[in-house]
N, C-alpha and C positions, 0 to 999 in steps of 0.2 A: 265419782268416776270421771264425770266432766271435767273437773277440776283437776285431777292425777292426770288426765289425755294432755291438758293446756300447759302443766308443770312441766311435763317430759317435751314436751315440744319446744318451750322454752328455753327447756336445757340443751336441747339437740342445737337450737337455735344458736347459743352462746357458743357451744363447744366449735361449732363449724366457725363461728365467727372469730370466734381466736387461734383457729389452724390447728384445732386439739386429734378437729376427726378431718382426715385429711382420703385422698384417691389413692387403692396400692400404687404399689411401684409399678416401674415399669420393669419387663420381661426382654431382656435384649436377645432373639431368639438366635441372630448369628451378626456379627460385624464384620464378615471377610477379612480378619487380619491374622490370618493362621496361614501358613503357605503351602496348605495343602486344601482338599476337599472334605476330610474325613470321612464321616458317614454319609454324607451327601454322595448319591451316585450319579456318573457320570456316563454318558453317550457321547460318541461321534468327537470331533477334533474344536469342535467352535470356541470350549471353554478351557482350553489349556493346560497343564497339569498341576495348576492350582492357580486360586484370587492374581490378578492381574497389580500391580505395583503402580498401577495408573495406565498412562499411553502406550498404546504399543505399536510397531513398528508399520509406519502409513498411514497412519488415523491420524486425524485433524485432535489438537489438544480438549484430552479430558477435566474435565475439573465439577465441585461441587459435589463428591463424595468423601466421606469421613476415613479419617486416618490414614492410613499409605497403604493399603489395598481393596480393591471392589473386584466384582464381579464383572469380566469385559469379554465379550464373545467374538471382538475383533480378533481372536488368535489365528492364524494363517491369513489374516483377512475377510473380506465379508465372504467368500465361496462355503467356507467352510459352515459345519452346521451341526448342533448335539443339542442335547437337554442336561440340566443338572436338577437332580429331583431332591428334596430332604428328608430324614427322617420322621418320623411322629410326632406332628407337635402337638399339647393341648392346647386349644382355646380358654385362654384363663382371663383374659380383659375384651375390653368395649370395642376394641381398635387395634387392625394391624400398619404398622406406620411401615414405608420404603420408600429410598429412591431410589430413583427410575430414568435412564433415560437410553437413548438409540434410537432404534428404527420404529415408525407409526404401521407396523405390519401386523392388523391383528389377526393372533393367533400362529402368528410363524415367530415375530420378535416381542414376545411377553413373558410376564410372573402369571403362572395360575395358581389358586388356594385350589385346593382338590381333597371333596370330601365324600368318599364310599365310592372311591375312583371318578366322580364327575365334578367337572369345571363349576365351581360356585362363584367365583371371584375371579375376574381377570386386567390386565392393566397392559397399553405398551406404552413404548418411547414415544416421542413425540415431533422426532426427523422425518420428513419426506421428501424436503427438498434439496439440490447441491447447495451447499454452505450454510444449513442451519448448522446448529449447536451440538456439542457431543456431552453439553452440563447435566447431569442429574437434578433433578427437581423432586419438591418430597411429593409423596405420594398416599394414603389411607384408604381402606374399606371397614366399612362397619360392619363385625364379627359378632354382634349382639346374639344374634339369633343360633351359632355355635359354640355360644358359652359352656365349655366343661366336656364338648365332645372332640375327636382327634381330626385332624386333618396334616396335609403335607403342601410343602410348595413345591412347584415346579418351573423350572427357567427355561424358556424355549429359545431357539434359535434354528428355521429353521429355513428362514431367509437366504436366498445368494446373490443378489443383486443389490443394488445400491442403501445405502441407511440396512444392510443384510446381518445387524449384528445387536445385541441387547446387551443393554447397563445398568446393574443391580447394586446396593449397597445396605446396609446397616438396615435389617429389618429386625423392627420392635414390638411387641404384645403391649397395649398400654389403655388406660380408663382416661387419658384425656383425650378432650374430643381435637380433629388434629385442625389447623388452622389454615386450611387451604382458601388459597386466594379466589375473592368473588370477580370475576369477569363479567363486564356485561359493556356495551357501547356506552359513549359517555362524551357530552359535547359541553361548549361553554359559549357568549356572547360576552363580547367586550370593546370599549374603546379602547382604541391603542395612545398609551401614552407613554412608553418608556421604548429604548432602543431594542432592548433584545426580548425574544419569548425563548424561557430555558425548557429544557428537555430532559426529565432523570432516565442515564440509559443503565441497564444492568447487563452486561456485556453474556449472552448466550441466554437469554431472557427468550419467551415464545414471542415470535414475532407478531407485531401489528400494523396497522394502517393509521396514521395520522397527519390530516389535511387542516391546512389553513385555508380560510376563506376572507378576503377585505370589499365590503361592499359587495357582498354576493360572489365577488369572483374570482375562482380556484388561483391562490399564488403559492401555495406549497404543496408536495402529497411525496409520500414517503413510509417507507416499510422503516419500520423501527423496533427497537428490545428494552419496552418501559420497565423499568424499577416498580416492586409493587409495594413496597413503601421505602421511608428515609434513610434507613438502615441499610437497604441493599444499592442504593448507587451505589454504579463504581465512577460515573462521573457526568456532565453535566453537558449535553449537546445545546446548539440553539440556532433560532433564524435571526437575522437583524430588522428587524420590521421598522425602525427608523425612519423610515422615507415615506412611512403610512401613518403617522403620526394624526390623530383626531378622526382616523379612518371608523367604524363599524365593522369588527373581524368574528369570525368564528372558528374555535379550535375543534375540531372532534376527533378519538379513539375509536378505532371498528370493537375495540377490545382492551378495557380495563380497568385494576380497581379503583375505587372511590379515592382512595388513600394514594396511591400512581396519579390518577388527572387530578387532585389537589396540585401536585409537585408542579406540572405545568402552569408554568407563572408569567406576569412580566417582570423583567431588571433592569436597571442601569448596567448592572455587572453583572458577569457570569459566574455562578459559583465557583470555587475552583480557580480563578483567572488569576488570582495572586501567585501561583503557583506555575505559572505556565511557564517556559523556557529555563527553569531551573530544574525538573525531572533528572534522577538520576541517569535515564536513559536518551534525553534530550541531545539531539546535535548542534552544537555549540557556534559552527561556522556553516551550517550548510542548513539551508533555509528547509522547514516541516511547518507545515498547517496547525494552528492552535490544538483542535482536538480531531478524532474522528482520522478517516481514512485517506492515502492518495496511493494515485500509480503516476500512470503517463502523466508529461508537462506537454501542454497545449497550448497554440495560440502563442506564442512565444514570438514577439515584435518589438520594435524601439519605434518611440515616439514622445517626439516634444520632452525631450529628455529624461524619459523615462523608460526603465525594461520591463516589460509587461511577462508573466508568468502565469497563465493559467494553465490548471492539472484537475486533473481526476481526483474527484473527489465524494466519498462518502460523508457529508458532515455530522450525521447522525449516529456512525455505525464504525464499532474498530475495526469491521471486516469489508471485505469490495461490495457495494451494489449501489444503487439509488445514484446513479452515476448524472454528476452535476460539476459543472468548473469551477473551482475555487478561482483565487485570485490577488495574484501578489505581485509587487512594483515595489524596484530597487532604482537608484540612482547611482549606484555603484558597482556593482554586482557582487557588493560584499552585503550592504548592510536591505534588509527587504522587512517590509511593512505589507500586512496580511489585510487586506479590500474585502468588502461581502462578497459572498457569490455571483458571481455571472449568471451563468446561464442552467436554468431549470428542468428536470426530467418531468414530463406527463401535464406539467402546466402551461410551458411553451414550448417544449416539444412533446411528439404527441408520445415516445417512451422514453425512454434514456438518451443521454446529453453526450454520445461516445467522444472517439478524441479527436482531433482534427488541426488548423493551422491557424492564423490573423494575418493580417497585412495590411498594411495604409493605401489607401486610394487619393493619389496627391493630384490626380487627373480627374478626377470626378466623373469614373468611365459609368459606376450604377448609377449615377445622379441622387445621390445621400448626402450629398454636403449641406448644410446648412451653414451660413456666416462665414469666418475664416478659419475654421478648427475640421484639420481633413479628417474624415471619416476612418475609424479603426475597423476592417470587416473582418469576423471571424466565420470559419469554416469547419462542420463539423456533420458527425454521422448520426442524426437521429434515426435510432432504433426500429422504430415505427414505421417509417415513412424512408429516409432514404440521406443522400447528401443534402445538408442545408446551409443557411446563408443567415445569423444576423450581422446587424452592423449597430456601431455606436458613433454618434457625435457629440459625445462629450469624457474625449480622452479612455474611453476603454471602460468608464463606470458601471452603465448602463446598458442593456441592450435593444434592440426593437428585430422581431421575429421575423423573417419577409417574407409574404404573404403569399408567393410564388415556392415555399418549399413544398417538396425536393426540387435541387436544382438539377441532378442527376441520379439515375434508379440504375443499381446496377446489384450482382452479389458483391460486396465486399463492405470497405470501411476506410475510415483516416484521410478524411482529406489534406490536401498542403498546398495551398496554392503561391505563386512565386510572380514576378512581371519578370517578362524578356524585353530585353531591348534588342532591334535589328542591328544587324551590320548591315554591310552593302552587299555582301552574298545571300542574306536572307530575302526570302520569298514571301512575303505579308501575305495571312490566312484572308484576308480580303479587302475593301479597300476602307473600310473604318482603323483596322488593326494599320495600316498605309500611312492614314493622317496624325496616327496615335505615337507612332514611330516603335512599335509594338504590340503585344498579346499577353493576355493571363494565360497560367499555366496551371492546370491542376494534374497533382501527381497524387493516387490514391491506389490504397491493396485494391486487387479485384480479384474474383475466381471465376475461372470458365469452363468449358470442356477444351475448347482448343487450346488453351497457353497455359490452364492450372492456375497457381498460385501465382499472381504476377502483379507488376507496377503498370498501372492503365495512365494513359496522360490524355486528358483533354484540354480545349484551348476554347476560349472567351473573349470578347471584347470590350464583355458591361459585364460580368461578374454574377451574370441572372441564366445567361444561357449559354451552354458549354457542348462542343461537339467533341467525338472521340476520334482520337487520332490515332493510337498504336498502345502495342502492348510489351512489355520485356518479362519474360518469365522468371518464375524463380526466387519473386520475393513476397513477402508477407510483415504484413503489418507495419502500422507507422512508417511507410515508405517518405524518400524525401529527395529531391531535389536543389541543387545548387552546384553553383559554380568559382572555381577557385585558383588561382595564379598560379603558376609553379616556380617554384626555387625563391625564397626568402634572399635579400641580396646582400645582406650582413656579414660581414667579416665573418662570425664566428658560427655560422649556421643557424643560428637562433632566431626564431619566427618574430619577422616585421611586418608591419601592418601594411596590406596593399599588393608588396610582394611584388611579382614581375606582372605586371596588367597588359604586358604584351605575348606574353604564354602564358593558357589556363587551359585547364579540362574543368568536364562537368562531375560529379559526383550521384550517384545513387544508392540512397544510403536506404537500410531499415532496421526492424524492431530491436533484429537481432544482432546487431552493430557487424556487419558482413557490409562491403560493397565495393560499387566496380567504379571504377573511370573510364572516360572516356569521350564521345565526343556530344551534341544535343540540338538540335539544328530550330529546335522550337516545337518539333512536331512528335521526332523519335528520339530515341538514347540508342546508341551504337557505342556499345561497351570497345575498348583496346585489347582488350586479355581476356583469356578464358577463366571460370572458377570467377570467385570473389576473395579479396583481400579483409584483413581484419584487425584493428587494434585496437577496439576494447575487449576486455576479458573481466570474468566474474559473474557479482551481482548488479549488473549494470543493463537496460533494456528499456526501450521505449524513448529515446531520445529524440527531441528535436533541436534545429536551431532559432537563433533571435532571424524574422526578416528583417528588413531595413533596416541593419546597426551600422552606426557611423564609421567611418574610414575606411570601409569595407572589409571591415570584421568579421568572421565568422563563429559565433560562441554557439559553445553545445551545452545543452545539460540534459538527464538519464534521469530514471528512477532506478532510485538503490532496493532493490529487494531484500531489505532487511526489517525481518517484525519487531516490534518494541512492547516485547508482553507487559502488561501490570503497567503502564502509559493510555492519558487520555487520546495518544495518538498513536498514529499507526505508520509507517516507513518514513521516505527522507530523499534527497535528490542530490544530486552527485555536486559538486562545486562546478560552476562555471569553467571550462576552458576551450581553449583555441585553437580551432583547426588550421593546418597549413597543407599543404600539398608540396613535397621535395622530392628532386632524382635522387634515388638508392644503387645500390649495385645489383638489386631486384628491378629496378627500376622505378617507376612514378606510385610512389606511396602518402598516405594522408597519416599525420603528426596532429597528436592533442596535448596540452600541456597547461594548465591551472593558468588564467588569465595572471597577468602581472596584479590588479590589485587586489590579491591576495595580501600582499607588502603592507595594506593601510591597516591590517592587523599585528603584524609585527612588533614584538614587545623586543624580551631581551634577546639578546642575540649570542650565540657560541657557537667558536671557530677553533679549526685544528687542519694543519696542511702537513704534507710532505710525512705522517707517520708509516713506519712500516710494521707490518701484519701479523704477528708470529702467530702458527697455527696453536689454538687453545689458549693463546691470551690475548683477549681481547682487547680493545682500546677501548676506556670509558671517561664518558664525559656525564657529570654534575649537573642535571636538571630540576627544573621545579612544575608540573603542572600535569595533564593531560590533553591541551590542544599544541604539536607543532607544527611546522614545515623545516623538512628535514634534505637536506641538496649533500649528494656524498657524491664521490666518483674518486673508481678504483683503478689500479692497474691490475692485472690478475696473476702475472707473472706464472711459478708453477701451481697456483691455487687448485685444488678440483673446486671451494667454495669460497663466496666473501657476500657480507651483508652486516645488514644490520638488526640489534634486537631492541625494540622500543616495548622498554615494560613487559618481555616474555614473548612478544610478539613479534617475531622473527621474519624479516624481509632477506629472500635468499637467491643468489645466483648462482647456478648449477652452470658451472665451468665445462664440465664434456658435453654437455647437455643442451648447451648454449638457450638457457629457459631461465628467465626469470618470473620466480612461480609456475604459473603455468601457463605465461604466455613464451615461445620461443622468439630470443630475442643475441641477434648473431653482437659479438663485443667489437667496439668503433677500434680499429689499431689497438689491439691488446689491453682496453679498457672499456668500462662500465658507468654509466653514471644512471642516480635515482633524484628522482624529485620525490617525498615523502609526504601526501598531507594526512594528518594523525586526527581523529574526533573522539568522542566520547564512546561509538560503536561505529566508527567508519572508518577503516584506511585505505587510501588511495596513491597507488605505487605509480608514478610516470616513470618509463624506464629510457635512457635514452635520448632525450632532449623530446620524448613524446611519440616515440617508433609505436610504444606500447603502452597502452593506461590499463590497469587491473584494480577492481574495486572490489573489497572484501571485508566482511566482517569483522571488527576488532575483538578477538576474542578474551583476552584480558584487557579487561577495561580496569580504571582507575589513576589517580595518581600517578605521575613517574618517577621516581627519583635520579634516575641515570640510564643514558643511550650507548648501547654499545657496538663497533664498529668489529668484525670478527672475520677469520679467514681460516679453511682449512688446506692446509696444505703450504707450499713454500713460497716465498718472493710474493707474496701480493702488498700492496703499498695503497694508503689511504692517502690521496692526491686532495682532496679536501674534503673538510666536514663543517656544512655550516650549520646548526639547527635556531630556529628564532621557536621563542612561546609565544604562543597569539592569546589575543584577548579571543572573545565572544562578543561576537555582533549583537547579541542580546543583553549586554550591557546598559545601563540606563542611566 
């Protein structure tokens, strides 16, 4: 009998080992890929009239459920609210498999098992905050103990507030056990000997907490979405620890697997990095951060022959938070070279690193100089605490925190500070500002009860302590300051550098590219005209200018509000151009227009003049690429329209309408001119010689083969068409 017990066991032994006796199958109890409900009954409006086909209309994108439809209770929105219950299922395996994902509301947005009508089993989403994830992640309960008896599911929703909605997908009856990731804190010690420490992010991954430590003392800390192992990067974030080199660091997770903090490593390279600037959704001329997130550009100065660029930035994350300055330096304002970060959230300042402005201190009014290399100060809104103040002596690299932050408490954000110089009318804030031949200027959003939404200006003398001087109502966010000549003195109206330095207004500009002129005495802004004027249009917002740029320049650049799904990175910044200020028949208006060395990109070149228009045949010219800069100007004659289409994407002036696109834009003596700059997802329409700049999504993207020049209606005339293909500044 012993012996028959040890044979058969044997043999069980062998047959498992060679995959003879293997686990049933699994039971796929419903996949939502039917476009109805069927027997599944239905409550209230939440769940739609059948499986959801993905995202739906105002929800942040779904992803991480099977096949082309899940269960989405976003229908009407989160207000709405129902149940979907299913019919009879048995319990026939070990294990019910789902995913799951929405709102962390238990018992309003969950899946219940319900057996003899009571909750045995329940699950929610795992949303609670603004800008988590809308991913499904899998989900199991072990069904062991109602093996072979009936139960039902049931889908709630019954939420109406924020995360107010549930996401279900593909649930399975199955005997393996499921492989749900172990969570738990997890730290490391280590010397630093390589430049970077990489980071696996999986993009809608549950967030966590991971902090660096050098010598005991906090230099990183940041919410992040680790990969829980190799397979699931989607790509590879990092800090540059470089400068810590032989230091004593420690990495720690609040939260994750064994397998995830392996991934956290050091490198010389970043994974991924061969790849960088070649992304099919990459912009090819307009400068984007390696990986991770940006908005607003900040701190934006010239020095020592350099243009400094710092922006907003997520470096860990494809989505906004963990707000830190990146940092990038051009020598041309064509070609830019990406710098570690500047300036840190929660380790030097005491929350988030908001946006704000830089400027050179060539006076040495804070007394920051050190040797001969003037001090770069930036100016920015810590979260936490209020306006603050570092400054760098060594060209913008570096920063040092001042130890007197906040320099001003007030409600708002965005600082931008500027230096005035006196005329002989001006009245010096006192007699330091007397001997200085001058005053700092800060111009920052504020909110109050008296003014609301407005542009606050205080004035300085050391850049540490600032009094309030006045308020202009009316504006919000990134406010800015500056002043600018009128009338470019050029023969052909086209903006020269310097302009008339004997007539100028001042400019106040904000987020929302809206602003007024007028006049600035040092202390107030006294607008000329009622309302505000406008001429960007689009995806365009948050703009600042370079301070102290040579010849008295004034360049702008925006953040383009355009996402780049399935990319290590996330938006993009508008190309550098030029402000002027010129009399119109409107009167005193500001003109932007793509800096001239755009031109050092310039490959081939094609030209056509003097064609005329016929409606429905187009003029076409023979191209090769996807980046150009495209200069046409039309007569309109009896046109109602004329424009041009690059690759399907149609740049159009509405002749009765007097609109191009959507900005309204009146024709110079019975013509039209466009400047065109074309990217891989950005076009950028200057209408005008710069009346109007419109920044818009490229909606066919790819290759061009040919540009076409088109009119509806009679007599309009193509006065000239020059297009040039451009290289890419990411060229090597």
């Amino acid at each position: 009998m012993i012996e028959t017990t040890k044979s058969f066991c044997f043999l069980i032994g062998c047959l498992a080992l060679s995959g003879i006796l293997h686990a049933a199958d699994d039971i796929v109890v419903t996949d939502f890929e039917q476009e109805g409900y069927g027997e599944w009954a239905v409550t209230g409006e939440a769940f739609g009239p059948g499986p959801a086909t993905g995202t739906l209309p105002g929800q942040m994108h779904v992803g991480g459920y099977k096949g082309k439809r899940l269960i989405n209770s976003f229908f009407k929105g989160d207000k709405s609210t129902g149940t979907l219950t299913s019919p009879p299922i048995v319990i026939e395996r070990d294990y019910l498999h789902f995913l799951i994902g929405g709102g962390a509301h238990a018992g309003k947005t969950c899946i219940n098992l319900l057996h003899n009508g009571e909750v045995v089993r329940t699950a929610t989403g795992s949303a609670d905050n603004p800008g988590d994830s809308e991913n499904l992640n899998p989900h199991a309960w072990n069904v062991e103990d109602l093996k072979g008896k009936t139960a039902s599911l049931q889908i709630v929703d019954q939420a109406t507030g924020g995360w107010g909605h549930i996401n279900i997908d593909h649930i399975v009856l199955s005997d393996q056990k499921p492989r749900i990731p172990d969570y738990r804190p997890q730290e490391r010690t280590f010397t630093v000997n390589k430049k970077f420490l990489v980071i696996p992010i999986k993009n809608g991954a549950k967030g966590t907490l991971l902090t660096l430590d050098v010598e005991g003392v906090p230099v990183r800390h940041y919410g992040v979405e680790l990969a829980t192992n190799p397979d699931a990067v989607d790509w590879y974030a990092f800090f540059t620890i470089e400068s810590y080199k032989g230091s004593s660091a420690k990495v720690k997770a609040a939260r994750s697997t064994e397998e995830a903090f392996a991934l956290i490593r050091q490198a010389d390279e970043v994974p991924g990095a061969e790849k960088w600037y070649t992304e099919s959704l990459r912009p090819q001329f307009h400068f984007s951060q390696a990986v991770g997130w940006n908005n607003d550009p900040n701190g934006m100065v010239y020095l020592d022959g350099e243009w400094h660029l710092y922006f907003q930035h997520n470096p860990v994350g494809w989505k906004w938070g963990n707000m830190t300055w990146g940092h990038a330096v051009s020598r041309d304002l064509v070609h830019w070279e990406q710098l570690p970060n500047a300036l840190f959230p929660k380790t030097m300042a005491v929350r988030d690193c908001f946006s704000g402005g830089a400027t050179v201190d060539p006076r040495n009014t804070a007394g920051w100089k050190k040797g001969e290399q003037d001090v770069l100060v930036a100016f920015l809104t810590d979260t936490g605490a209020g306006e603050s103040v570092a400054y760098s002596t060594d060209r913008g690299r570096t920063f040092t925190w001042y130890e007197g932050n906040p320099v001003v408490r007030h409600s708002g954000r965005d600082p931008k500070v500027i230096w005035y110089t006196y005329d002989r009318q001006d009245k010096p804030i006192n007699e330091e500002a007397r001997k200085l031949g001058g005053h700092w200027v800060m111009v920052v959003f504020d909110q109050n009860k008296k003014d609301g939404r407005n542009a606050a200006f205080y004035t300085s003398t050391n850049l540490k302590e600032w009094e309030e001087q006045s308020h202009l109502p009316g504006y919000y966010e990134c406010t800015e300051l500056f002043e600018l000549p009128v009338d470019p003195s050029s023969s052909d109206g086209s903006a020269v550098t310097g302009g008339n330095r004997n007539k100028t207004r001042w400019v106040v500009f904000a987020a929302d590219a809206r602003y007024a002129i007028g006049d600035f005495d040092g202390r107030t802004f006294t607008p000329e005209h009622k309302d505000k004027h406008q001429m960007h249009w689009g995806k365009y917002y948050a703009s600042q200018t370079f301070d102290n740029a040579p010849d008295g320049r004034r360049i702008q650049m925006g953040w383009i509000r355009i996402a780049s799904p399935g990319m290590p990175f996330n938006q993009t910044f508008s190309f550098p151009h030029e402000l002027t200020l010129r009399t119109t028949t409107e009167g005193i208006r500001m003109f932007a227009k793509p800096v001239t060395e755009i031109e050092k990109l310039h490959r081939k070149k094609h030209t056509l003049e003097g064609t005329a228009l016929k409606s429905g045949s187009p003029t076409r010219v023979k191209v090769s690429g996807e980046l150009f800069d495209i200069r046409a100007t039309f007569a309109l004659g009896e046109a109602q329209q004329v424009g041009l289409d690059i690759g399907g994407n149609r740049i159009i002036y509405d002749v009765p309408a007097s609109r191009l696109g959507e900005a309204p834009m009146k024709p110079d003596a019975g013509k039209v001119q466009v400047q065109v700059l074309v990217d891989r997802t950005t076009i950028e329409t200057c209408g005008n010689d710069g009346r109007v700049f419109i920044t818009s999504e490229r909606r066919q993207k790819g290759e061009v083969d040919f540009i076409e020049a088109f009119a509806q209606g009679d007599g309009a005339k193509l006065l000239g068409l020059e297009i040039s293909e451009l290289e890419s500044i990411w060229n090597k």
